[in-house]
N, C-alpha and C positions, 0 to 999 in steps of 0.2 A: 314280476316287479314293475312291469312298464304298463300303467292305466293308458286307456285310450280314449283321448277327446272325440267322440264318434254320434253316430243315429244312434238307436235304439236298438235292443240287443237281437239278436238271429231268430230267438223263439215268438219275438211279439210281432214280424210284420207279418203274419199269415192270416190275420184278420185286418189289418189297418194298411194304410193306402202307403207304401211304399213311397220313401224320398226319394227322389231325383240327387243324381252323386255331387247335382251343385249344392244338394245341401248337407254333402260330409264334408271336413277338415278335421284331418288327423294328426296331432301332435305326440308325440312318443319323448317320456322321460324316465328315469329311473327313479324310484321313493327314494332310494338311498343318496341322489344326491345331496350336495352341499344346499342348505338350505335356499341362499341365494338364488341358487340356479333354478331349485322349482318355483322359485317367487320370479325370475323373469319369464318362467315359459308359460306359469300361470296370466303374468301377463302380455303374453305371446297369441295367449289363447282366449281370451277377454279381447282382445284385439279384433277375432276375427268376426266378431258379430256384434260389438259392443258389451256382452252381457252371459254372466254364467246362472242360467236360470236352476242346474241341478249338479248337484257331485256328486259324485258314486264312488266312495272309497272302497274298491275292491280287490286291493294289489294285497299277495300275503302267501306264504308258502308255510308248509309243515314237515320239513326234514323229521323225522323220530329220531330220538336221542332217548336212553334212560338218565334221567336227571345228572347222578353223580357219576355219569360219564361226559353228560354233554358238560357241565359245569359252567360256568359265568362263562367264557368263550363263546360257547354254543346260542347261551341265554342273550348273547346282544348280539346277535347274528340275525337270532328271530326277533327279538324287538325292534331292531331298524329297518325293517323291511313292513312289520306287522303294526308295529306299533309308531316306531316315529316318523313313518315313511308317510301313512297319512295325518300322522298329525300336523308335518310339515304341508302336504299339501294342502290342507284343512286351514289351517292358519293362512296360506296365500291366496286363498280363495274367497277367503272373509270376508276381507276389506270393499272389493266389489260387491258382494249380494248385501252387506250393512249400508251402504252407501246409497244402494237401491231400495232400501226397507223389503228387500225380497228373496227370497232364494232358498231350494233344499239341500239338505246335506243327508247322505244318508251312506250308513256305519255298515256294514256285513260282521259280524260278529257269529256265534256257533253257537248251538246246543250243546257240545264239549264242556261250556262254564260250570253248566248244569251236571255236567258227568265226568267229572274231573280224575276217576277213578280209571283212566284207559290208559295205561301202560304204554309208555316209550313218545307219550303225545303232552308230557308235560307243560314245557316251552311253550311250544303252541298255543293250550287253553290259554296259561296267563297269558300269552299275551293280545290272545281273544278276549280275556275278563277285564282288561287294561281297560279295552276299545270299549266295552259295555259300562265302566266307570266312567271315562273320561266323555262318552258321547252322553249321559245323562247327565254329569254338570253341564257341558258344554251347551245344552236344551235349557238348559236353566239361564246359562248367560246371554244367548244371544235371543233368545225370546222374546223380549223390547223392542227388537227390529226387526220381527216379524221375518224371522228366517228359522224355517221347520227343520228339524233334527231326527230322522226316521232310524232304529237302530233294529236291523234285518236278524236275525237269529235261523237260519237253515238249519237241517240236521237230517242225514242218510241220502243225500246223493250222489249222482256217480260223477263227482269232481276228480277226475282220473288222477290231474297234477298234485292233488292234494294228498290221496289215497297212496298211491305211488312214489313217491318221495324217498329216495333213498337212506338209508342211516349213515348217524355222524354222529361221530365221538373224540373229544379233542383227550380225554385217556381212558386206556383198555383198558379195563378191570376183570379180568378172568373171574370172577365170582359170579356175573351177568353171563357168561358165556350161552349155554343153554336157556335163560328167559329170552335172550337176543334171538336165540334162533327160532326159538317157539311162538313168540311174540311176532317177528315179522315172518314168518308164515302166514300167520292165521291174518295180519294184515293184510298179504298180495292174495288171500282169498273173499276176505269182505269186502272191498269194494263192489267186485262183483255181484255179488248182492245185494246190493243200496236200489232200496223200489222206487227216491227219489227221485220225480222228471221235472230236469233244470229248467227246460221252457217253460213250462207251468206255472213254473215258480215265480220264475222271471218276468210274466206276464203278470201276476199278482204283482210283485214290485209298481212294475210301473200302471200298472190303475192305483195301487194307493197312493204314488207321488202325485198323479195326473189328476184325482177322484174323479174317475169314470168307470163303466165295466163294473166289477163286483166290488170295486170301492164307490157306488154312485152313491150320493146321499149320506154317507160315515162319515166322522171326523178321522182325519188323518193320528194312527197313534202313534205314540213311541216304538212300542215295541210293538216288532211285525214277526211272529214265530212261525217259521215255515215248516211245512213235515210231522208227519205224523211220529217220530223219534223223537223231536223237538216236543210236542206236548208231554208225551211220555216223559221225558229225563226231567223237562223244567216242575212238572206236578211231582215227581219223587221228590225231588229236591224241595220245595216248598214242604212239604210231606214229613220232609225228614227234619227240614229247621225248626216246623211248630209243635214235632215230636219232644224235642229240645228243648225250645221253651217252655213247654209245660212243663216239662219234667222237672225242671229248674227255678220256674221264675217263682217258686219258695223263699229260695233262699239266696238267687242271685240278681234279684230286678231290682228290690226297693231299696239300695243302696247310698242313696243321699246323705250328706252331712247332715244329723241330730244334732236341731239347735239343743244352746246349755241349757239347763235346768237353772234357774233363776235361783240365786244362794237363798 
């Protein structure tokens, strides 16, 4: 829950030249604060250098719940933390990178949107697919001032806290009994398996924010799909929607009011 105003992440200084600790400053907040409160640390932290050149919304947890155990309880537990946690802080971060016609912002969102079909991780996706709506309007409004919107999409790495995550359910329903138990087994054994490497990754990040390294000479995109999982699920998915529409768009596309037939 607590982002860190910090250097650059642990995987990328092993080719780049190492800051000197005068140039970290670390502020620690919780998303789930009251709004206020991230809007004074945000400018707490705009203070200490004049200027927020990048945001990393990365704060987000995934407790498993099966849906109509975890139930609206469970569902704003994980949106305030996943979802309105950076939206809050995204909104107090604004007003300085507008102000400067400068600044990135960038989303961590999943491959999960893509594969929404994984049992006891419901909560979660939505409010992964939240972050993947609201950061492509959000591209769209602030784009006049020249402040970039990156939305990261990962998928199969060994993010332990995320993998690991205990269950919760605000009621028992003995009818889940056994999926519960079947289900988070075979969870506390895949992670262990995720061939994703977090530095790696992490190091793609920031050459695409930075465009240097293997981002040298691209335009910065939107959507940055990390993992080879990630192409996998998001090309099924594509896959399966224009299955759909073909199949349909007979009889469900051209839909328009028929003007009247003139008497």
């Amino acid at each position: 829950r607590s982002p860190t105003l910090a250097a650059r992440p642990k995987g990328v200084v092993r080719h780049r030249h190492v800051l000197g600790r005068a140039r970290l400053h670390i502020l620690e907040l919780d998303v789930t604060e009251p709004e206020e409160s991230i809007r004074r640390k945000a400018a707490e932290a705009v203070a200490v250098w004049g200027r927020v050149d990048v945001l990393v919304n990365n704060a987000g947890n995934a407790p498993k719940s099966l849906l109509e155990e975890g139930g609206s309880t469970k569902a704003l537990e994980q949106f305030n933390v996943n979802f309105f946690g950076q939206l809050n802080v995204t909104h107090a971060i604004l007003p300085y990178m507008r102000d400067r016609m400068s600044g990135t912002v960038v989303f961590f969102g999943s491959r999960s949107v893509w594969k929404p079909d994984a049992v006891m991780t419901g909560y979660y996706i939505a409010s992964k697919a939240a972050i993947h709506a609201y950061s492509e309007t959000l591209a769209a409004e602030v784009a006049r001032f020249n402040v970039k919107v990156l939305l990261v999409a990962p998928g199969h790495f060994r993010t332990e806290k995320l993998h690991t995550a205990p269950y919760v359910m605000a009621h028992h329903i003995p009818a889940y009994d056994a999926m519960r138990e079947e289900e988070m087994a075979r969870f506390n054994k895949l992670w262990h398996k995720a061939r994703g490497d977090t530095d790696r990754a992490v190091e793609v990040v920031v050459d695409v924010v930075r465009g240097e390294g293997c981002a040298a000479g691209r335009p910065m995109p939107f959507w940055l799909l990390l993992g080879n999982a990630t192409y996998v699920n998001a090309r099924a998915h594509a896959d399966r929607l224009a299955q759909d529409m073909d199949a349909w768009q007979d009889v469900a596309k051209d839909l328009d009011i028929q003007e009247e037939q003139e008497a």
